[in-house]
C-alpha positions, 0 to 999 in steps of 0.5 A: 632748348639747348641754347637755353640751358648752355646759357643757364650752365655760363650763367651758373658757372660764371656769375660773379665774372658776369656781374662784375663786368656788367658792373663795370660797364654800367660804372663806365657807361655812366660816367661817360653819359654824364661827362658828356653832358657835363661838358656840353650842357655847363654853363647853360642858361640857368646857370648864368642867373643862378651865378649872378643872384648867388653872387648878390646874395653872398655880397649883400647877405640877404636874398633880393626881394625885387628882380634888381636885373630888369630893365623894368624897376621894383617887380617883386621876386622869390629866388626860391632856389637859393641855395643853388645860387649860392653854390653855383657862385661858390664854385666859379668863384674859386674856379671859373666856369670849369668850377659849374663842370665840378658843380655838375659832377657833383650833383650827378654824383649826389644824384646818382647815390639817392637812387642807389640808396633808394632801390637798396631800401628795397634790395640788398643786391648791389648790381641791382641797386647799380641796375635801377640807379642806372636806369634813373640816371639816364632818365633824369639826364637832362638835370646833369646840369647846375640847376636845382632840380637835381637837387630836389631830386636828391632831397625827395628820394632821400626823404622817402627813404628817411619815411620808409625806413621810419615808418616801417618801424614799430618802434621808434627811439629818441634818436631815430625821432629826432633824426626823422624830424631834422631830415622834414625840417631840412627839406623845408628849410632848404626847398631847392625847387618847385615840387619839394614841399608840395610832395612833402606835405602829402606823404606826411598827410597820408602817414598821418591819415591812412589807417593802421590796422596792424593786429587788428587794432582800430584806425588811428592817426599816427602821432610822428607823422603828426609832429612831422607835419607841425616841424615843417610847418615850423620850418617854412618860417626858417626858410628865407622866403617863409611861407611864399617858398613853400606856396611857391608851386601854388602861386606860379603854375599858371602863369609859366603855361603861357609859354611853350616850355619841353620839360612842363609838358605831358611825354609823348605816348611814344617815349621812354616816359612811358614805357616806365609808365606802363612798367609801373602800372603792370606791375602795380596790377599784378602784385595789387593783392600784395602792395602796402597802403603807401605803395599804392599811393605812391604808385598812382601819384607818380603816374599821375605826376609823370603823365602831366609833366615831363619833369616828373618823371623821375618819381616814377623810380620810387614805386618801380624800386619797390615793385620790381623787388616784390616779384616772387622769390622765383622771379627776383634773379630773373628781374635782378637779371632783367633791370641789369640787362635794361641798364646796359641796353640803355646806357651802351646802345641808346644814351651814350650814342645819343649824348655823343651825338648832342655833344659833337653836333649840336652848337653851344647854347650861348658863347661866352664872349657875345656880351663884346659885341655890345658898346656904348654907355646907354644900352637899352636891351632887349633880351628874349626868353633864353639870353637874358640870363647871360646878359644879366651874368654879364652885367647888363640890365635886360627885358626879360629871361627864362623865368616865366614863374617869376614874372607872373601876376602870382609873384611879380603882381601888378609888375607883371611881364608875362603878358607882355613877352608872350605877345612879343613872342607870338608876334600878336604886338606892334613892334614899332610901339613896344619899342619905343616904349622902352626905348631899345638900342640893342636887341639879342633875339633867338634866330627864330622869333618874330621879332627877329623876322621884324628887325631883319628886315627892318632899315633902321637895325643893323645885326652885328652877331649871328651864330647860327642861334643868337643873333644881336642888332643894334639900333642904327 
């Protein structure tokens, strides 16, 4: 008991010192995680197509309506994450792959800001904001890359922020209509990622339809919300894929489950994943008598998203924002107190050591000098799920890369290749045949595909790289 109010006495006394050193920690802490994975994880993968595909569309002008860098000719395309190419060709334009760093930087930074401004909706505490901010960060760390779903991210939050703060009011002036409508178009107009319109669309649908029964009036349906629904509805025409951007999601999921990808799968029970979830779920059920129509939604969807697919678990942020701030007035400082301690813990103890481990152990996804080690002038190659990226940024048509939604009946339609990869994946496929269908000469293969085991021990391949990740062969 002593200890206890000895604690409250240095809490009391000092409480700006604590805060403002628990701020700066959590400041440094952060830029430290991010600049961690800035640096080991940029460029990855992604980044190489998404350079490439920007640099033909600022070149030509338009988006490519066929995959232009596949061995196999004329398979249909969506590049629904355009504007990303555009930035990620912008940027190393100007400064090379130090210029994706930059990118990185920026896009955690953005990042970062929406979740800020996200829990201040909720809070007009600064550390707390800092606090929950923080949190997020740290869970979304796997997208400090130049990939667009940061980006999607960032556009959500700031749209459920532009629907909270627009809703919440009874009254609305032309020029807080005419913002609210721009920030809907925007988002469809701009669909940096898979789940943009799909969340758009219900948020706007439940505004629309849940009833409201303020003073006592009867169900309506709320007329912005209306509007809102037909100026995004007008604004999948603007977007340069029109409507097959919005439908995107729709068209592709089923063909992306033939292949083992981490961040579409469900969390494991054992994970921070789940712990948020079941943070949300507790405090959902104790505050139940308290929680608005919307909150109640948003709560239920989130979990929902975040038990079915790893990548969504950053939505779970926007009801835990709202629910950790409608503690009882006598539990706030508590919570206040809490979410700070929860962001050093996790920052200071777990993240950090946990990128500086990644950083300094694990080896680099792709060198950037392994296009050398393949010559000649009639290279056929076959690419596997994860290099093909590179060697279309390095100028070389291949078989295949890491973009199974694309590749699918849903977009590439009778071109499909999706099938096809899968087998060569699982082995369930002669080699022999699949490559002299193509004719490869040249193969860049994960170390630990089948079909590296098939050329490994084959007398008619010669490997001529091997990194302990990628290893080349070439037909002898």
């Amino acid at each position: 008991m002593g200890s206890k109010n000895s604690l409250t006495r240095i809490w009391s006394g000092h409480k700006e010192v604590i805060t403002l050193i628990a701020v700066i920690f959590m400041a440094v802490g952060t830029l430290s995680l991010v600049s961690f994975y800035v640096f080991k994880h940029n460029p990855d993968y992604d980044s190489y197509f998404l350079i490439e595909t920007g640099r033909y569309i600022a070149t030509n002008h338009r988006l490519p309506d066929t995959a232009y860098w596949l061995i196999t000719e004329d398979v249909p395309t969506i590049i629904q994450q355009w504007l990303c190419c555009i930035a990620n060709y912008t940027f190393y334009s100007k400064w090379g792959f130090f210029g994706i760093k930059i990118l990185a930087y920026l896009m955690a930074a953005i990042l970062y800001g929406a979740f800020y401004v996200l829990a201040r909706t909720f809070t007009k505490q600064k550390s707390f904001a800092m606090g929950i901010a923080t949190v997020s960060v740290c869970i979304c760390h796997q997208f400090m890359t130049t990939r667009p779903y940061a980006l999607t991210i960032t556009l959500s939050i700031l749209l459920v922020v532009v629907l909270k703060k627009f809703f919440s009011a009874d009254k609305h002036s032309v020029r807080d209509t005419v913002l609210f409508y721009l920030a809907v178009a925007g988002i469809f107009i701009v669909q940096a990622n898979w789940q943009i319109s799909n969340i758009v669309f219900p948020m706007l649908w439940i505004c629309c339809f849940i009833p409201k029964l303020k003073d006592g009036r009867k169900p309506a349906l709320d007329l912005y919300a209306m509007g809102a629904l037909a100026v995004g509805a007008v604004s999948t025409l603007i977007n340069p894929n029109g409507i097959y951007g919005t439908l995107y999601l729709v068209k592709t999921l089923k063909d992306v489950g033939i292949f083992p990808i981490a961040e579409m799968d469900s969390p494991a029970m054992k994970s921070v994943s789940m712990v948020c979830v079941a943070a949300v779920i507790i405090l959902a059920t104790v505050l139940i008598k308290d929680l608005p129509l919307w909150l109640i939604f948003a709560s239920a969807g989130s979990v929902i998203s975040a038990c079915i697919y790893w990548r969504c678990l950053w939505m779970l942020m926007i009801p835990l924002a709202a629910l950790v701030t409608m503690i009882k007035p006598k539990q706030v400082a508590a919570a206040i107190k809490l979410i700070g301690a929860a962001a050093i813990i996790v920052i200071g103890f777990i993240k950090v050591p946990d990128a500086m481990v990644y950083y300094y152990v694990y080896p680099e996804e792709i060198k950037k000098d392994v296009a050398s080690y393949i010559t000649g002038d009639d290279v056929v190659l076959f690419t596997d799920f994860n290099s093909g990226n590179y060697f279309t940024f390095s100028g070389f048509k291949v078989y295949y890369d890491a973009r199974p939604d694309i590749y699918g009946p849903g977009i590439a339609g009778d071109k499909e290749i999706n099938t096809e990869m899968a087998q060569v994946i699982s082995g369930d496929i002669d080699y022999d045949e699949f490559i002299a269908k193509y004719g490869f000469n040249w193969f860049a293969v994960d170390r630990i595909d089948r079909i590296d085991m098939y050329l490994q021990y084959n007398e008619n391949y010669e490997n001529v790289y091997d990194d302990g990740v990628l290893k080349i062969y070439k037909a002898v």
